[in-house]
C-alpha positions, 0 to 999 in steps of 0.5 A, spaced: 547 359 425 553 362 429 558 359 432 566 360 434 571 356 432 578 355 432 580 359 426 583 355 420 588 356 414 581 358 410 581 364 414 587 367 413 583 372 408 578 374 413 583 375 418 588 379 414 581 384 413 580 384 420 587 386 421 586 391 416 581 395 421 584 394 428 590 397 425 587 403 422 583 404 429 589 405 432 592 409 426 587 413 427 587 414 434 595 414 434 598 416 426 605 417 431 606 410 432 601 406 427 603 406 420 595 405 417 593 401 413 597 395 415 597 388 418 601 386 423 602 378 420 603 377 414 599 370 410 605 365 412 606 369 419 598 367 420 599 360 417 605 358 422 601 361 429 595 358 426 598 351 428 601 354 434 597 350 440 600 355 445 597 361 441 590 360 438 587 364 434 578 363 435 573 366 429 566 368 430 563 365 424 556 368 422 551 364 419 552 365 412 560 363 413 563 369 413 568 370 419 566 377 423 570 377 428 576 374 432 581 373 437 588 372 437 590 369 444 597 367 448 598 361 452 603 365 458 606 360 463 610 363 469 614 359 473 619 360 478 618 367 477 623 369 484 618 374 486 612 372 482 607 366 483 607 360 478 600 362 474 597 360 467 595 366 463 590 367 457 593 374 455 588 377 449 593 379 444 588 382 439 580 382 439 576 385 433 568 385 431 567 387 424 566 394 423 561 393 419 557 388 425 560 391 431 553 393 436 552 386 435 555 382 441 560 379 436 565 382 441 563 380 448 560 372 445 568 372 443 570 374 449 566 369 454 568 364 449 575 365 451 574 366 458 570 358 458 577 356 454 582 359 459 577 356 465 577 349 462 585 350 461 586 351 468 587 359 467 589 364 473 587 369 469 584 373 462 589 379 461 589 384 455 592 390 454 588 396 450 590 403 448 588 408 452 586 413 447 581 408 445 576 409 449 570 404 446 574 399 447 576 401 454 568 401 456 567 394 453 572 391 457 570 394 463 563 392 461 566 385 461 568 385 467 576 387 466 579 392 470 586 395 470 592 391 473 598 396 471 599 401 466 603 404 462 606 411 461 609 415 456 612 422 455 613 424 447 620 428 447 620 433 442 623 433 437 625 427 431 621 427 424 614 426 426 609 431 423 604 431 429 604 431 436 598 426 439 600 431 444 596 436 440 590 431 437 584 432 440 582 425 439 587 423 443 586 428 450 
């Protein structure tokens, strides 16, 4: 049977994979700011956030135990912001499905999982932020029912030892 959990040192290989896939995504979409093919925490990194209790990391295991997917979330508490109201965020640092399973409500399981776990913590919110060029995952969640809460801009400078200009990529306009 399917299920999600809280992910476990065992994980790690599995996660360290998926890392992989997330990273050459964006590599893809941005080989100006994305090295590919990377992770962006090593195996001792992993082992240390694993027992963060602020930062749960969930894995959706399918049924022969494989990990196909997971969710790397942060626990943010604002508190006597002087302009802000105190609130409890779960912010999605990093969701992936298996490319080899994507299609299959892997994605939108392990977000609805975060959801009840945020609403069970007290949570004001669900954030995340998605690259613009990446326009799958903008349309998935939206699909879950997330719509922009700020943006972020950016203009490329000419000029410095980049090779291409993302400017220039029709993947990206």
């Amino acid at each position: 049977m399917n299920a999600i959990r809280r992910a476990e040192e065992r994980d790690i290989p599995a996660l360290l994979r998926l890392l992989v896939q997330v990273d050459m995504v964006h590599h893809r979409l941005r080989p100006d700011l994305f090295r590919g093919p990377a992770t962006k925490y090593d195996e001792d990194e992993l082992r240390t956030l694993l027992r963060d209790g602020d930062r749960p990391v969930f894995v959706y295991v399918g049924e022969d135990g494989d990990v196909l997917g997971y969710a790397f979330c942060i626990l943010q508490r604002r508190e006597a912001h002087p302009v802000m109201t105190d609130i409890l965020t779960l912010y999605i640092d990093d969701l992936c499905v298996d490319e080899a399973v994507r299609g299959r409500h892997v994605g939108r399981s392990l977000f609805d999982f975060v959801v009840g776990y945020a609403r069970e913590r007290g949570c004001y919110n669900v954030t995340l932020n998605v690259w613009s060029a990446n326009r799958d995952a903008m349309r998935f969640y939206e699909r879950c029912g997330l719509v922009p809460q700020k943006v972020g801009m950016e203009m490329i400078l000419d000029g410095g030892d980049r090779e291409e200009n993302p400017g220039e990529n029709p993947e990206i306009s």
